[in-house]
BATIDO-213881 format. One record per residue (C-alpha): residue number from 1; residue in three letters; x, y, z negated. Coordinates in nm, 4 decimals, always signed. Example, Ala and Ser with C-alpha at 12.3 -4.5 7.8 and 13.67 -1.06 7.14 Angstrom:
     n   res          x          y          z
     1   ALA    +1.2300    -0.4500    -0.7800
     2   SER    +1.3670    -0.1060    -0.7140
//
This chain:
     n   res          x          y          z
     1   UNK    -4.5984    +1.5373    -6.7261
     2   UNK    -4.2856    +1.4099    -6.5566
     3   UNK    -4.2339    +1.1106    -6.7986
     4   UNK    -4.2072    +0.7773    -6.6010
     5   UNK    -4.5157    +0.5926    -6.7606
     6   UNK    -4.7444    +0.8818    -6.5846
     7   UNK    -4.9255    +0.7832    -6.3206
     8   UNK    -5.1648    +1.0688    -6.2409
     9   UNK    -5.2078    +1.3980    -6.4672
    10   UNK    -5.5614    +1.5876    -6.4253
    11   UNK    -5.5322    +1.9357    -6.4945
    12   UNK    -5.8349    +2.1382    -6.6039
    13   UNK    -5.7956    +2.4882    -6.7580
    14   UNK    -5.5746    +2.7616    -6.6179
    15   UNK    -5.3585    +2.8641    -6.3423
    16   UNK    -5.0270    +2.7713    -6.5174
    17   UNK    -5.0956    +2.4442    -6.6173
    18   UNK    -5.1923    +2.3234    -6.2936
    19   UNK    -4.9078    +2.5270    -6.1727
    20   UNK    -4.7142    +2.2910    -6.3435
    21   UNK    -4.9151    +1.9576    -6.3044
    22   UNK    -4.8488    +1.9837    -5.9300
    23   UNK    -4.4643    +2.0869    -5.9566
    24   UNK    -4.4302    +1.7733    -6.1956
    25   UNK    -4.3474    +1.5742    -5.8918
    26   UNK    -4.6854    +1.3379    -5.9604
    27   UNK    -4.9700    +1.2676    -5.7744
    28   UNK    -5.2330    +1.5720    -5.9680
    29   UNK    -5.5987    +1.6575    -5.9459
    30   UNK    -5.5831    +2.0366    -6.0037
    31   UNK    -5.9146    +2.2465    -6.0152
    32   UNK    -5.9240    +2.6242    -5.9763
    33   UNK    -6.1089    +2.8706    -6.1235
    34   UNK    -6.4537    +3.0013    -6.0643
    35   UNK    -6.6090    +3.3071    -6.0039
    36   UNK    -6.9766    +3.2223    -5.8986
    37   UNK    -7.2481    +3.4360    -5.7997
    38   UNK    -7.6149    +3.3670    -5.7775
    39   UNK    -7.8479    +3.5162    -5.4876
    40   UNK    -8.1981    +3.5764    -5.5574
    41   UNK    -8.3765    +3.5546    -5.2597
    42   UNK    -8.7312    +3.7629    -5.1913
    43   UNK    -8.9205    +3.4150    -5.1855
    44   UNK    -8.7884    +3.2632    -5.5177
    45   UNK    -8.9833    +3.2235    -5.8292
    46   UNK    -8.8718    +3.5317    -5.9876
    47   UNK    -8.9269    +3.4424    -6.3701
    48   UNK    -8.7903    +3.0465    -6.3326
    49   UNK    -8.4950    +3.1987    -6.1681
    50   UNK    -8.3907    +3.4468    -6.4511
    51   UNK    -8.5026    +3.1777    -6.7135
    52   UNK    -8.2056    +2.9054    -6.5037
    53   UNK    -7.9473    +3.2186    -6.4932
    54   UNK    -7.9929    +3.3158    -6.8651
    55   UNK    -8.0382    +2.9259    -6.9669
    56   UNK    -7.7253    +2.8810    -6.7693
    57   UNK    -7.4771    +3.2352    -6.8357
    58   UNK    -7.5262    +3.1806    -7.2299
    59   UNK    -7.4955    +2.8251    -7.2668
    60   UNK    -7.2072    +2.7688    -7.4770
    61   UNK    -7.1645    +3.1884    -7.4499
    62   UNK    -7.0822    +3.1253    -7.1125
    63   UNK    -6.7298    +2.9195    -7.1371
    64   UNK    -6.8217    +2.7110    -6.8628
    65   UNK    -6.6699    +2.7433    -6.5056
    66   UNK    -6.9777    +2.7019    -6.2970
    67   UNK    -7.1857    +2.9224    -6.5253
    68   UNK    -7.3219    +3.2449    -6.3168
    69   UNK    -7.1124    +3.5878    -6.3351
    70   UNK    -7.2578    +3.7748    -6.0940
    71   UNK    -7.6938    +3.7994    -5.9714
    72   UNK    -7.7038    +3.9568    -5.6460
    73   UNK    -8.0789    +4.0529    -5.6262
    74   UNK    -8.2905    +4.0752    -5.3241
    75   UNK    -8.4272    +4.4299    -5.2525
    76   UNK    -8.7666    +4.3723    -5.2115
    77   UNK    -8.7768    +4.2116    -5.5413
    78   UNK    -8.4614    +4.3523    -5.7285
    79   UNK    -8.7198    +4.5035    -5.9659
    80   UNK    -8.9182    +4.2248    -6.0773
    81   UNK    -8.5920    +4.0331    -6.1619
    82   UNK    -8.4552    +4.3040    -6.3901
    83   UNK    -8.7694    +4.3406    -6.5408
    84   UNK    -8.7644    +3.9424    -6.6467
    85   UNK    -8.4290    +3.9929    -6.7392
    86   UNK    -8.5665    +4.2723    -6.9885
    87   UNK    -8.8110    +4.0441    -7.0802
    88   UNK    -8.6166    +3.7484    -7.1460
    89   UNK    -8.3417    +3.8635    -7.3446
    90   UNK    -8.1184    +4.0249    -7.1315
    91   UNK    -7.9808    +4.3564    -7.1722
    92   UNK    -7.8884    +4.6579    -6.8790
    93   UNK    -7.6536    +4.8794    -6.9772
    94   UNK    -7.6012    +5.2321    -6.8777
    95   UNK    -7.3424    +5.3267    -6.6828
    96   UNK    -7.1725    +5.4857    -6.9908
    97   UNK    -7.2014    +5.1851    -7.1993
    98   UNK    -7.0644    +4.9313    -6.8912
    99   UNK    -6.7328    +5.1527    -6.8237
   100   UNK    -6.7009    +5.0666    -7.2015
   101   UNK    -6.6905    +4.7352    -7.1899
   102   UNK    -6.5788    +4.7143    -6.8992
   103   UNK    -6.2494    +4.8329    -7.0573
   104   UNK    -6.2673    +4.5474    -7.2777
   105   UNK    -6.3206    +4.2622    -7.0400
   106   UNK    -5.9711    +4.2983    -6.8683
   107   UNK    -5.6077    +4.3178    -7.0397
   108   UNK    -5.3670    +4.6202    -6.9109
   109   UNK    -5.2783    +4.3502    -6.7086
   110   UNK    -5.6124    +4.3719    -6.5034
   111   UNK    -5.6669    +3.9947    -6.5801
   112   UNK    -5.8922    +3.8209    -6.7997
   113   UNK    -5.9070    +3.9597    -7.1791
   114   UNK    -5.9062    +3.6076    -7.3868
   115   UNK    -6.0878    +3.7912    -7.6763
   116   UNK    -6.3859    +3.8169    -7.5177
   117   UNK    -6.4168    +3.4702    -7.3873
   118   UNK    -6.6998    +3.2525    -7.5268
   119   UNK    -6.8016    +3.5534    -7.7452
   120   UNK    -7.1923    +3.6292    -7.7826
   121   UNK    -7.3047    +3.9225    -7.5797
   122   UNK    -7.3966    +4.1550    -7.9269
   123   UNK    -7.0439    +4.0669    -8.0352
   124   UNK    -6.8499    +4.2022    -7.6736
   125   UNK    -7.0760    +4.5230    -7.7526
   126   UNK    -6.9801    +4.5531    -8.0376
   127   UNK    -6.6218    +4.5501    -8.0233
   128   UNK    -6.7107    +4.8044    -7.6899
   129   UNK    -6.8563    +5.0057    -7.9574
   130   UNK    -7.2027    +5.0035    -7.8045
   131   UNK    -7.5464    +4.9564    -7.9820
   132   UNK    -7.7695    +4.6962    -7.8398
   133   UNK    -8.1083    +4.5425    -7.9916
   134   UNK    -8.0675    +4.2498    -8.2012
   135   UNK    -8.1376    +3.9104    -8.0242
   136   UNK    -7.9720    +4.0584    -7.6882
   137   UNK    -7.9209    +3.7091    -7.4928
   138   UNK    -7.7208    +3.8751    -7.2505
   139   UNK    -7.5420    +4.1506    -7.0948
   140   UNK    -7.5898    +4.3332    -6.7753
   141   UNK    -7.4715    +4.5876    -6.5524
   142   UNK    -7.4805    +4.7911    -6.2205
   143   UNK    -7.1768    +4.6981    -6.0153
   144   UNK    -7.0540    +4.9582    -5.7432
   145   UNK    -6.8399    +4.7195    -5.5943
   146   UNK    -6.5668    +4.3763    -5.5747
   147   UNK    -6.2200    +4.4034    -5.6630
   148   UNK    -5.9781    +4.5098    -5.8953
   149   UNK    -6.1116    +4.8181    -5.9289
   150   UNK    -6.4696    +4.6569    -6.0625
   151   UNK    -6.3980    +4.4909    -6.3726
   152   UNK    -6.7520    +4.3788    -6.3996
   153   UNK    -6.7201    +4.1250    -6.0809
   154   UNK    -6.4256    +3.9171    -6.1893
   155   UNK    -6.4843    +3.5723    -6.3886
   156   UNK    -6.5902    +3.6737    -6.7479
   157   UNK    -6.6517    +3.3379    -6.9020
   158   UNK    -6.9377    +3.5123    -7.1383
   159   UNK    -7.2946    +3.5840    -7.1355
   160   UNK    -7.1959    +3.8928    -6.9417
   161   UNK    -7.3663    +3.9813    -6.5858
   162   UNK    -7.2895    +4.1718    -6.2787
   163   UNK    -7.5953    +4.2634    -6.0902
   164   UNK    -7.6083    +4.3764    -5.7473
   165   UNK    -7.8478    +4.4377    -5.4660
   166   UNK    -7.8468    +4.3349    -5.0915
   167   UNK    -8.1597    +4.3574    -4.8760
   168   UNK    -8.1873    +4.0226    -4.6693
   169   UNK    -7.9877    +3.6413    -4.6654
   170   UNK    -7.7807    +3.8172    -4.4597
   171   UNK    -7.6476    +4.1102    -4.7016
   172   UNK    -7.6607    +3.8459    -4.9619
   173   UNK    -7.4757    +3.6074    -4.8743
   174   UNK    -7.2291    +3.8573    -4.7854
   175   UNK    -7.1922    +3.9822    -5.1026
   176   UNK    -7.1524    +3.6321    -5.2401
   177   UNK    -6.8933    +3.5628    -5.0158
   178   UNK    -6.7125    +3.8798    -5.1194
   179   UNK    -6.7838    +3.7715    -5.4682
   180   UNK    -6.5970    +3.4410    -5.3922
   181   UNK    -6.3275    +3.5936    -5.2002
   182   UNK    -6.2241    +3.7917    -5.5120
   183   UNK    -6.1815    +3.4636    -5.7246
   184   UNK    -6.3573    +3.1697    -5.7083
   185   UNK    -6.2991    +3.0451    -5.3400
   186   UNK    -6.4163    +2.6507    -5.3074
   187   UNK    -6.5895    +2.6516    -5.6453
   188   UNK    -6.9465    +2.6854    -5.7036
   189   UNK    -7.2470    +2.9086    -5.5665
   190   UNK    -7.6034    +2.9458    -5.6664
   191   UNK    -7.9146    +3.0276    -5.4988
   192   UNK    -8.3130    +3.0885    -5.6038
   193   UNK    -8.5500    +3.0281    -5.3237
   194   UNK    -8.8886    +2.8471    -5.1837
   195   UNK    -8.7135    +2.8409    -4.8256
   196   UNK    -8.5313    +2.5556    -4.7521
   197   UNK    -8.4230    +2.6717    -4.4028
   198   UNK    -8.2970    +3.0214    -4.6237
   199   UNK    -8.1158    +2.7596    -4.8846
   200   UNK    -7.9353    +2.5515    -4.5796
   201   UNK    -7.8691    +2.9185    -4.4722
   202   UNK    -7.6729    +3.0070    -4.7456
   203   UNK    -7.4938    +2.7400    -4.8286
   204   UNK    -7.3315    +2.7126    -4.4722
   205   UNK    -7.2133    +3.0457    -4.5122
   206   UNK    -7.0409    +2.9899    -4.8785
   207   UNK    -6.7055    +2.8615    -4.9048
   208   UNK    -6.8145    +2.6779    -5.1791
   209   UNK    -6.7865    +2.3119    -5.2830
   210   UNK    -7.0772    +2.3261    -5.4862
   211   UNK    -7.4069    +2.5358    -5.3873
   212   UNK    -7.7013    +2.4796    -5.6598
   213   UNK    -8.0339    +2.5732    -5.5654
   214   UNK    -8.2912    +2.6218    -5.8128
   215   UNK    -8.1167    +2.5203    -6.0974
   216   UNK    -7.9037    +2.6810    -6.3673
   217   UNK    -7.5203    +2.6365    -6.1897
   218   UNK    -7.3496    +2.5272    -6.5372
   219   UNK    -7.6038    +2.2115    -6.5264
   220   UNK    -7.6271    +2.2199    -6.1810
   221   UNK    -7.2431    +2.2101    -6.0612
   222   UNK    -7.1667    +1.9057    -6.3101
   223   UNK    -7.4158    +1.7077    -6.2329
   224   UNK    -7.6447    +1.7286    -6.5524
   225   UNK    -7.9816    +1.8665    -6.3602
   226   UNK    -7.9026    +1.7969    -5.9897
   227   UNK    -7.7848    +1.4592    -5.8335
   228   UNK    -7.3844    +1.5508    -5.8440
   229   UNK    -7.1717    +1.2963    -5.9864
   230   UNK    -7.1342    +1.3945    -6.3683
   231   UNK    -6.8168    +1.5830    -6.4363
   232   UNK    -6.6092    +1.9135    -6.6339
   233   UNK    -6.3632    +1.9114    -6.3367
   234   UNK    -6.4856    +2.0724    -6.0147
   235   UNK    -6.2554    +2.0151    -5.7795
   236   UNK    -6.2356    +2.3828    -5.5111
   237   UNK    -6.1161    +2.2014    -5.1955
   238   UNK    -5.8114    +2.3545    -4.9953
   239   UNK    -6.0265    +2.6725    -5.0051
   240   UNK    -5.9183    +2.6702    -5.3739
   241   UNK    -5.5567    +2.4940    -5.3054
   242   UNK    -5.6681    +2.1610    -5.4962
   243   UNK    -5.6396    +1.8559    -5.3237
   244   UNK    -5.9936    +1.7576    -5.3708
   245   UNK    -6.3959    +1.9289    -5.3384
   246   UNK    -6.5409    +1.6566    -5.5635
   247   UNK    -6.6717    +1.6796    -5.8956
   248   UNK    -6.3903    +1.4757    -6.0169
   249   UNK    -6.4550    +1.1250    -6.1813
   250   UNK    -6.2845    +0.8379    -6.3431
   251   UNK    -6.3461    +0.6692    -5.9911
   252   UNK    -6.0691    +0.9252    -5.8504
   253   UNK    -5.7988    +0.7969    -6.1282
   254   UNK    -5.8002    +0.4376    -6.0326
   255   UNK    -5.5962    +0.2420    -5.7851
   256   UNK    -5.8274    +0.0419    -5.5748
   257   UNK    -5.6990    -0.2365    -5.4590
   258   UNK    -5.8032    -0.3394    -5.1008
   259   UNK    -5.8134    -0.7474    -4.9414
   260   UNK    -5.9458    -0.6721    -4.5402
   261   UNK    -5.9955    -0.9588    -4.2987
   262   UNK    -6.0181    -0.9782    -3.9730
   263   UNK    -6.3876    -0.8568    -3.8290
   264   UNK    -6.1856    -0.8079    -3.4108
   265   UNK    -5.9522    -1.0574    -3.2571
   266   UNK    -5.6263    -0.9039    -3.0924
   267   UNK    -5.5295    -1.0674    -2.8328
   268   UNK    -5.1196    -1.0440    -2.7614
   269   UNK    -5.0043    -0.8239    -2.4711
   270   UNK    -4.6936    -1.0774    -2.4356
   271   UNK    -4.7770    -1.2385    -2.1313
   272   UNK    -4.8866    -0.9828    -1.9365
   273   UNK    -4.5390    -0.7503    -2.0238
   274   UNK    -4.3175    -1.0797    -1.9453
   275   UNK    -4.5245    -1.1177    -1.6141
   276   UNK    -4.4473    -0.7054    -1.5077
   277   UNK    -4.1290    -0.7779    -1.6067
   278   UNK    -4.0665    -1.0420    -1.3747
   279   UNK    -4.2571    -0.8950    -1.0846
   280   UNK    -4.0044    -0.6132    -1.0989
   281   UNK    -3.7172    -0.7789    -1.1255
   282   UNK    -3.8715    -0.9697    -0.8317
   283   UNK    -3.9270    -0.6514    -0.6186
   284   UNK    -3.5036    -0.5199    -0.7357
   285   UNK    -3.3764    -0.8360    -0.5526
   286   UNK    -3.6245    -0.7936    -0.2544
   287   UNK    -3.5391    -0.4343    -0.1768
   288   UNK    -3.1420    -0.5212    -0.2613
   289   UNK    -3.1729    -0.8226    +0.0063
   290   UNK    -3.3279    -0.5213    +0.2417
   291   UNK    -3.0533    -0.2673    +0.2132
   292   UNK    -3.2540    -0.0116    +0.0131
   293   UNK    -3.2075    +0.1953    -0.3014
   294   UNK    -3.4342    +0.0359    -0.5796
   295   UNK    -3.6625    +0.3644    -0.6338
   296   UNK    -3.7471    +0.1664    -0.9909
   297   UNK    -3.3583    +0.1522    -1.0285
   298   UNK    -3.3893    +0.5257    -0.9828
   299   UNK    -3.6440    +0.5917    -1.2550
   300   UNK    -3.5147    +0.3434    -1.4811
   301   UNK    -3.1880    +0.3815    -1.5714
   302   UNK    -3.0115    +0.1565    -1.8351
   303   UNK    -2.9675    +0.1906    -2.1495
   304   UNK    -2.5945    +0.2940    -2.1447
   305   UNK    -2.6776    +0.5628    -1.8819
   306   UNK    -2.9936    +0.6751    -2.0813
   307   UNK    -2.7423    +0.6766    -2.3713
   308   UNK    -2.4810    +0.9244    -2.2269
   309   UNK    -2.7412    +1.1124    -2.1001
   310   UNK    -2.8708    +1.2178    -2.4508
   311   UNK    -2.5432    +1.2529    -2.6035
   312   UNK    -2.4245    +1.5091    -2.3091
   313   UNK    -2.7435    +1.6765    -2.3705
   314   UNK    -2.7526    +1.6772    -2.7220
   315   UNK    -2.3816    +1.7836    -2.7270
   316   UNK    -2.4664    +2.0912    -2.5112
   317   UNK    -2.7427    +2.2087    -2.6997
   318   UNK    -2.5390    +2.1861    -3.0331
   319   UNK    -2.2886    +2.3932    -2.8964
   320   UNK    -2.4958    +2.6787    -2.7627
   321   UNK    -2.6859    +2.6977    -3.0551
   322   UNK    -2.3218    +2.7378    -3.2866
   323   UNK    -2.2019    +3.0131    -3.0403
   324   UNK    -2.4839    +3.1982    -3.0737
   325   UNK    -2.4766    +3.1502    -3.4557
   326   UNK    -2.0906    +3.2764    -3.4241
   327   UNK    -2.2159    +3.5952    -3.2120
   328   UNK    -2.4973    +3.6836    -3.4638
   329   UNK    -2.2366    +3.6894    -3.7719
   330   UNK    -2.0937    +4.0544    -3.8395
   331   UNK    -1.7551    +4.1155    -3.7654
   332   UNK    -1.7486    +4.3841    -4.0287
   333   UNK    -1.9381    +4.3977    -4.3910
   334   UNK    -2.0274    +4.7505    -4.4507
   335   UNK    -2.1204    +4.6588    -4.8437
   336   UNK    -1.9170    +4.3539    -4.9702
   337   UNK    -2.1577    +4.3294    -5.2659
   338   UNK    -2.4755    +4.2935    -5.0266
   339   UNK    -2.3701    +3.9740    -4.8956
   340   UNK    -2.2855    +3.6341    -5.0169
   341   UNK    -2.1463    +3.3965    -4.8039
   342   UNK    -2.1431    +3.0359    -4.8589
   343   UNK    -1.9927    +2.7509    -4.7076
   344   UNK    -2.0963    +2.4276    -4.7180
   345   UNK    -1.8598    +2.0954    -4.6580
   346   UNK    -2.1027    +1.9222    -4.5506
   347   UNK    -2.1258    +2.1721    -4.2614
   348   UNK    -1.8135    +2.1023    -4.0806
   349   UNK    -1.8635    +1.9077    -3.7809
   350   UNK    -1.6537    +1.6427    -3.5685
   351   UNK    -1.7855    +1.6991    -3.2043
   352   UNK    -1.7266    +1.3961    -2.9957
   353   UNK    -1.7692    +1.6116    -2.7125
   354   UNK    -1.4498    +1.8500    -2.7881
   355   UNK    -1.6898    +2.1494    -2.9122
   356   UNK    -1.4406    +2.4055    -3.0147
   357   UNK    -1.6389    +2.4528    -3.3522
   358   UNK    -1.5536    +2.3377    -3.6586
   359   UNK    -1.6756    +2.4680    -3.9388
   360   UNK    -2.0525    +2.6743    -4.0222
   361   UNK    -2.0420    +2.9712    -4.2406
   362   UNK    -2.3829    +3.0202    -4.3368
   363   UNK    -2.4312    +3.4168    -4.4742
   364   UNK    -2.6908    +3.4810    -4.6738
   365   UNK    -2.8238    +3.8946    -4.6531
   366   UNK    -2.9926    +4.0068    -4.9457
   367   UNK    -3.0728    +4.3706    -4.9793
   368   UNK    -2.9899    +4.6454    -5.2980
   369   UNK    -3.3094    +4.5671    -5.5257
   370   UNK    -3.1535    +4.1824    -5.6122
   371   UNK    -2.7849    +4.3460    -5.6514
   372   UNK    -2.6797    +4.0762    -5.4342
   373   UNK    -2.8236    +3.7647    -5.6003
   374   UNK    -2.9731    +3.5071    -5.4135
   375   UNK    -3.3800    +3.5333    -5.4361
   376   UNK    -3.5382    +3.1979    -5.6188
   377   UNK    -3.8077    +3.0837    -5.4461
   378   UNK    -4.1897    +2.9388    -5.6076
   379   UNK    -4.3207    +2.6345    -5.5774
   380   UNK    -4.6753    +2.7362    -5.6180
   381   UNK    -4.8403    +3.0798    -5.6314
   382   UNK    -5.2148    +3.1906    -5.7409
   383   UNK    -5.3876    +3.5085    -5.6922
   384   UNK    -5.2983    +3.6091    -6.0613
   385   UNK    -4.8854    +3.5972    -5.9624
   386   UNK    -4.9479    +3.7949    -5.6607
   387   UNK    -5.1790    +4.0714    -5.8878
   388   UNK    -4.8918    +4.0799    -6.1398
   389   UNK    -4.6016    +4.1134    -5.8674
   390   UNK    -4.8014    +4.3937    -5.6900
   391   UNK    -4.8457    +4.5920    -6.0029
   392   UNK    -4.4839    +4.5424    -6.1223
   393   UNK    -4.3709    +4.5857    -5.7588
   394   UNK    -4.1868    +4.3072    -5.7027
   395   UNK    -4.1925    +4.0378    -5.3855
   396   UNK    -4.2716    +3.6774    -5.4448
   397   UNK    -4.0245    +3.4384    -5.2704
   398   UNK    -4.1583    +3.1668    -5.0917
   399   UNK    -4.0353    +2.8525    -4.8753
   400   UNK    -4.2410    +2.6836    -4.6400
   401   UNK    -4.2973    +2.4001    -4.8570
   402   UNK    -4.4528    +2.6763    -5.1717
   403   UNK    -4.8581    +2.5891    -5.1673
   404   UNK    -5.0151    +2.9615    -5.1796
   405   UNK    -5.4161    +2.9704    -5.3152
   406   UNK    -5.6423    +3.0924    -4.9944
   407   UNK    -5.7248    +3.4140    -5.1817
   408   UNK    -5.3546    +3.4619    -5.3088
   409   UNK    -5.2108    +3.4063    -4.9258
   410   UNK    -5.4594    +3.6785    -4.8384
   411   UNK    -5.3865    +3.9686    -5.0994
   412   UNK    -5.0471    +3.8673    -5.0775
   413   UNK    -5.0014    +3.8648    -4.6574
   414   UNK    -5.2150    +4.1977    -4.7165
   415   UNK    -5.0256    +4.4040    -4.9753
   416   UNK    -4.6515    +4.2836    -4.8018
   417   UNK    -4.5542    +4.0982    -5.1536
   418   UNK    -4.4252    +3.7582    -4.9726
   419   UNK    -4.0611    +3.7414    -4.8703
   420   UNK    -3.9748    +3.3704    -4.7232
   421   UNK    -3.7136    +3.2578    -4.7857
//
């Protein structure tokens, strides 16, 4: 990535390789990951909307990033869709049966288990060790809840669905959002529905670069059955911390070059400052010739005095702010392993204005769980880092220049795990 004939990278697949792409010090298109869920509003046309979802979940086993993980089903017609989902192919399982897999779908890590990815729906039960009839399409099952603790709601990447149920748009899109929050911000949304008004709705609610109505989301987010422009990288916006919401295209990797000609005249401002100028110097050698103090004289000083003015500020500000340094440093060091001081070189200063300091000695506090060491701060840190460094207990060390995913800055900020350094 950092060899000097690259001119762009485009990073699509997981969080450490575009991790890396944009720490390679090139210009990157990163895309994050999804997590989408699919509201089924009262109005939709119940058995076309399980057909798109099914159509959609299982093509290519699900392996797709747009493809649906989670239906949230309206309550006044939350029966009718599980029945078509009965009907066509899909398969509810018990709440026996979803702990089960459930326990297969995540690592002990509480991420993503790769064995399961792009694996048909009888061959996850299977390996669950649960019985299903043959020609099951697709799995499904209750889900109590969003988080960690719900392994059923995170991004599964196979013909596997969580179903919930939310009475209204409101409750719905709620639950979507939620959905999203998890993992998944900026990336795609579905919705089934004859309302438009309910559709425009929704979508202004989801933090979503992409919201499909009607339409299977797989074919729908890259631009095979709606109007987007045809693409495998779905760009998630800053919600996602990628630099761009498009569906991203060849047009984004080229260098356009640009000839502009005039279309407004500017006319020069030359004149009229030479004419001011002159009319003040005019009025200096009136008001001189009249025994009075210039007041312009007054309020323009010249550019010696404005000179000396900045340097005797500057000069005073300098030192006040190295005394105070001085009075913050301990006189005494209670623990001579729990600090590390450093000086710099470079931080010894020649004050023009006789300043009575010298030298900086910059100390650097670090407390007993890094045994003194100084921390090293990331460049870049997902949702997955901060999961990992709260279950390991350990902070994540960040600068003000280290990009932070919207739903990693919020578990993160949440559980206490950032340190800035």
């Amino acid at each position: 990535m950092k060899h000097k004939k690259t001119a762009v990278i485009l990073a699509t697949g997981g969080i450490g390789l575009v991790r890396a792409a944009y720490s390679s010090g090139k210009p990157a298109f990163g895309v994050g990951p999804g997590n989408v869920p699919v509201f089924v509003e009262r109005t939709a046309n119940i058995e076309k909307a399980v057909a798109d979802i099914l159509t959609s979940t299982c093509f290519d086993n699900g392996t797709i990033c747009a493809s649906e993980q989670s239906v949230v089903a309206d309550a006044p017609v939350a029966a009718q869709i599980r029945e078509q989902f009965k009907a066509q192919g899909g398969h509810f399982l018990n709440q026996t049966e979803a702990d089960k897999v459930g326990e297969i779908l995540l690592t002990e890590q509480r991420t993503l288990n790769p064995n399961i990815v792009g694996k048909s729906a009888e061959y996850i039960a299977n390996l669950a060790g649960v019985s299903v009839p043959s020609g099951t399409r697709c799995l499904l099952a209750d889900c109590g809840g969003v988080g960690r603790d719900f392994p059923w709601s995170i991004e599964k990447l196979s013909p596997t669905l969580a179903f919930f149920v939310a009475d209204g748009i409101e409750a719905g899109a709620q639950k979507c959002l939620e959905i999203l929050q998890f993992g998944g911000m900026g990336h795609t949304a579905g919705m089934h529905t004859a309302s438009r008004e309910a559709a425009i709705k929704y979508g202004e609610k989801m933090p979503a670069s992409r919201v499909v109505i009607n339409s299977p989301t797989t074919h729908g987010a890259i631009g095979f059955s709606t109007a987007l422009p045809p693409s495998m990288t779905l760009g998630c916006g800053s919600w996602g911390g990628n630099v761009t919401s498009d569906n991203v295209s060849p047009i984004h990797l080229m260098d356009i070059k640009r000839v502009a000609f005039e279309t407004q005249s500017v006319s020069s401002q030359q004149s009229a400052v030479g004419s001011r100028q002159k009319t003040v110097a005019g009025q200096q050698s009136a008001e001189k010739q009249n025994g009075r103090t210039s007041q312009i004289e007054e309020r323009m000083p010249t550019t010696d005095n404005r000179q000396n003015v900045k340097r005797a500020e500057i000069a005073a500000i300098v030192d006040k702010f190295l005394r105070n340094k001085i009075a913050e440093t301990p006189t005494e060091t209670t623990n001579a392993d729990s600090q590390t001081e450093i000086q710099n070189p470079k931080s010894k200063i020649q004050n023009p204005t006789g300043s009575p300091v010298k030298t900086i000695i910059h100390e650097l506090k670090t407390d007993g769980a890094t045994n003194g060491a100084k921390s090293n701060s990331v460049d870049f840190v997902s949702e997955d880092d901060v999961k990992k460094a709260i279950e390991n207990g350990e902070k994540i060390y960040i600068t003000a220049k280290t990009i932070i995913t919207p739903s990693a800055r919020d578990l993160g900020e949440e559980k206490e795990v950032f340190a800035k350094v």
